[in-house]
C-alpha positions in Angstrom: 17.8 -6.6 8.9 19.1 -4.6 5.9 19.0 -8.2 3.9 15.4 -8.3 4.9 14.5 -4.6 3.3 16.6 -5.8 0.3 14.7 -8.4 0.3 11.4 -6.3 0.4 12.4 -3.5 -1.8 15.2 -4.2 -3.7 18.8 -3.8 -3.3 19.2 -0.4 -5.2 16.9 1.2 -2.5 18.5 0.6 0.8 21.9 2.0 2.0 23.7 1.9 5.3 23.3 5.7 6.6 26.9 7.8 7.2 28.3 6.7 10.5 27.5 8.3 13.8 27.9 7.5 17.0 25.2 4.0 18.7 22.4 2.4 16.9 23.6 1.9 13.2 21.2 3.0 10.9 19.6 2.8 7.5 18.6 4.7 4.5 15.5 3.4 2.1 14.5 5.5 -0.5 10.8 4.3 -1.8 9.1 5.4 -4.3 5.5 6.6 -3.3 3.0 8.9 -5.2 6.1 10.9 -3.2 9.5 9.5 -3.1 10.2 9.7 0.4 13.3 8.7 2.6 13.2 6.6 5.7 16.0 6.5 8.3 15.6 3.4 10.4 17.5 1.9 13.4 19.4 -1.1 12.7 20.3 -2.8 15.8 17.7 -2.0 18.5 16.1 -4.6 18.7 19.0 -6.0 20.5 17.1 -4.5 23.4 14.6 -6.7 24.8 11.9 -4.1 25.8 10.0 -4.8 29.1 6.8 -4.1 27.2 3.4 -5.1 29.2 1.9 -8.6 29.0 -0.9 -7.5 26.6 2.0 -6.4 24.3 4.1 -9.1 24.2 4.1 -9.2 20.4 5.7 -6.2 20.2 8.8 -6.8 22.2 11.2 -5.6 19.9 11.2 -2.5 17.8 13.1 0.1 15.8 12.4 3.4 14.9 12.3 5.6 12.0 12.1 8.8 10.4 9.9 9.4 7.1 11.6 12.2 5.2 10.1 14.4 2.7 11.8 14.5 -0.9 12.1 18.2 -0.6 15.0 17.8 1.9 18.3 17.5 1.1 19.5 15.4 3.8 22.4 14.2 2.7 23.9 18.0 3.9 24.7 16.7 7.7 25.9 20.4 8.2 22.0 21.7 7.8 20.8 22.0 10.8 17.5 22.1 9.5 18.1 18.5 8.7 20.5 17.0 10.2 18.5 16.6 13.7 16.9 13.6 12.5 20.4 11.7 13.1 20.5 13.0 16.4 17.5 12.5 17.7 16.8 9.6 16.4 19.9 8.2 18.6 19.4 9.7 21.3 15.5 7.9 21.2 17.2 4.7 21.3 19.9 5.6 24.0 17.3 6.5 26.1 15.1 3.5 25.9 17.8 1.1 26.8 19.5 3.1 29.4 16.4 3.9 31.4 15.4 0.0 30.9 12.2 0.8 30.0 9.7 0.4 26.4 8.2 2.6 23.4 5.0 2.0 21.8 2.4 3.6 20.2 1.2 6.3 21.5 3.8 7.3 23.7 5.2 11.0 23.6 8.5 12.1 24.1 9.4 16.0 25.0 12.6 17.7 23.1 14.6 18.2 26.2 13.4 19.5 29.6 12.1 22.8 28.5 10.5 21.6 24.9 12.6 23.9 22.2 11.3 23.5 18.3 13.6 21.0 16.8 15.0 23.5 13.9 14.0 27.0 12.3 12.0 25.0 10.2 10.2 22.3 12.1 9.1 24.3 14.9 7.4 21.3 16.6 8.8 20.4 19.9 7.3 17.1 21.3 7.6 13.7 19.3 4.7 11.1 19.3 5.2 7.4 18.3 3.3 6.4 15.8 2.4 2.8 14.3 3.3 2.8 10.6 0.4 4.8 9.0 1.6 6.6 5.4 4.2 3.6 5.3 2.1 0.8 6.9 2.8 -1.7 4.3 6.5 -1.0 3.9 7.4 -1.1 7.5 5.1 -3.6 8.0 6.8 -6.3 10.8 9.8 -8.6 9.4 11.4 -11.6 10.6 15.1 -11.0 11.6 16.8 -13.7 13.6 13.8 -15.4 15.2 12.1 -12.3 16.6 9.2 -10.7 15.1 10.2 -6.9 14.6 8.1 -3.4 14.7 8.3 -0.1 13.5 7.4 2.7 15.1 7.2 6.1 13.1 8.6 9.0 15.1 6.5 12.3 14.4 7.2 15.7 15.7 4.0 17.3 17.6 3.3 21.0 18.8 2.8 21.5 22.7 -1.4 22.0 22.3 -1.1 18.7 20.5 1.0 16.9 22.9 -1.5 18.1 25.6 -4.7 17.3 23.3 -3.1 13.2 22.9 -2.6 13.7 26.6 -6.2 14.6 27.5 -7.6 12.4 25.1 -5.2 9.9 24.4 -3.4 8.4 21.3 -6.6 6.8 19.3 -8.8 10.1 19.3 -4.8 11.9 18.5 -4.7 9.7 15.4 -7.6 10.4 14.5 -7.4 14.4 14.4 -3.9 13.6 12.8 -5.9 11.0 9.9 -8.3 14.2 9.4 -5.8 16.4 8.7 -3.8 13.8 6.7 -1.0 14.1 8.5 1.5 11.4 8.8 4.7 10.3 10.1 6.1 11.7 6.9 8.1 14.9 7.7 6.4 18.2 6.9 8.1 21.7 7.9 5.3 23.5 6.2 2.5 22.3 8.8 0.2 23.9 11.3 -1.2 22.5 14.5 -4.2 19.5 13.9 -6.1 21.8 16.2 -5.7 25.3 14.8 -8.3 25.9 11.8 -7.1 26.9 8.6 -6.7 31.0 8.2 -9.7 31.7 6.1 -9.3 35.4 4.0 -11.8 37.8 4.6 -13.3 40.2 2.2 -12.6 43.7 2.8 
């Protein structure tokens, strides 16, 4: 797959990520109105997912993270940071131990009792997303005969994990689209469901 994104974007903008432990995974850096980073799974799609029959076109899949260009990820000490790597393994782990398929719209807790991912991203559910800031970049690609997805991984509070629960994923997007939130990485945002604090005159 990474000849594919060279392919796509060029080969001065994708890298092979520093080494950890299952999926191997890449780094594209694109330049949008905001650079951002993405770290993408190379290699899940390996895994055969035992998706239902009305989504047999999306069989296989990787996953990503959208990073904003404020972070300095290349620190793998920063906690702040450095989370994406593990999470975004232990995402894949899970799917193919537990034999079982992600798509859009699924949620994922952070552990059994939902912690916020860092001091900065105090989130503490992740929802998979479709691409949506990045929807012609990780559009689909050919790798090997098998028609390959994307799926955007975002980090979601607990009143919006129960909203998408309540509601489900379409009316979700939609409150996250009004907000203009994305699958890009934000430390700095609220809740989709909390209105803004407005200042009162005194």
């Amino acid at each position: 797959m990474k000849q594919a994104f060279i392919d796509r974007f060029g080969e001065h903008r994708v890298s092979d990520a520093p080494f950890f432990e299952g999926v191997p995974l890449l780094v594209l850096d694109l330049e949008l109105k905001s650079p951002v980073t993405v770290i993408v799974t190379n290699g899940l799609r390996d895994y055969k997912m035992p998706v239902p029959e009305k989504w047999q076109d999306r069989t296989y899949n990787e996953l990503y993270f959208c990073l904003p260009s404020y972070w300095e990820w290349e620190d793998l000490n920063n906690p702040n940071t450095n989370w994406v790597f593990e999470w975004i393994q232990r995402l894949a782990t899970h799917v193919v131990e537990k034999e079982t398929w992600f798509g859009h719209g699924h949620t994922i807790p952070c552990e059994k009792d939902p912690q916020p991912l860092s001091n900065t991203m105090k989130q503490n559910y992740f929802f998979l997303s479709d691409p949506m800031l990045l929807e012609d970049e990780m559009a689909s690609i050919d790798v090997d005969g098998k028609t390959v997805n994307f799926l955007g991984v975002i980090p979601i509070f607990k009143d919006e994990m129960d909203y998408k629960q309540s509601k489900g994923p379409f009316k979700f997007v939609q409150k996250l689209v009004n907000k203009g939130v994305t699958e890009k990485l934000d430390d700095f945002r609220s809740s989709v469901l909390k209105s803004k604090w407005r200042l009162r005159r005194v």
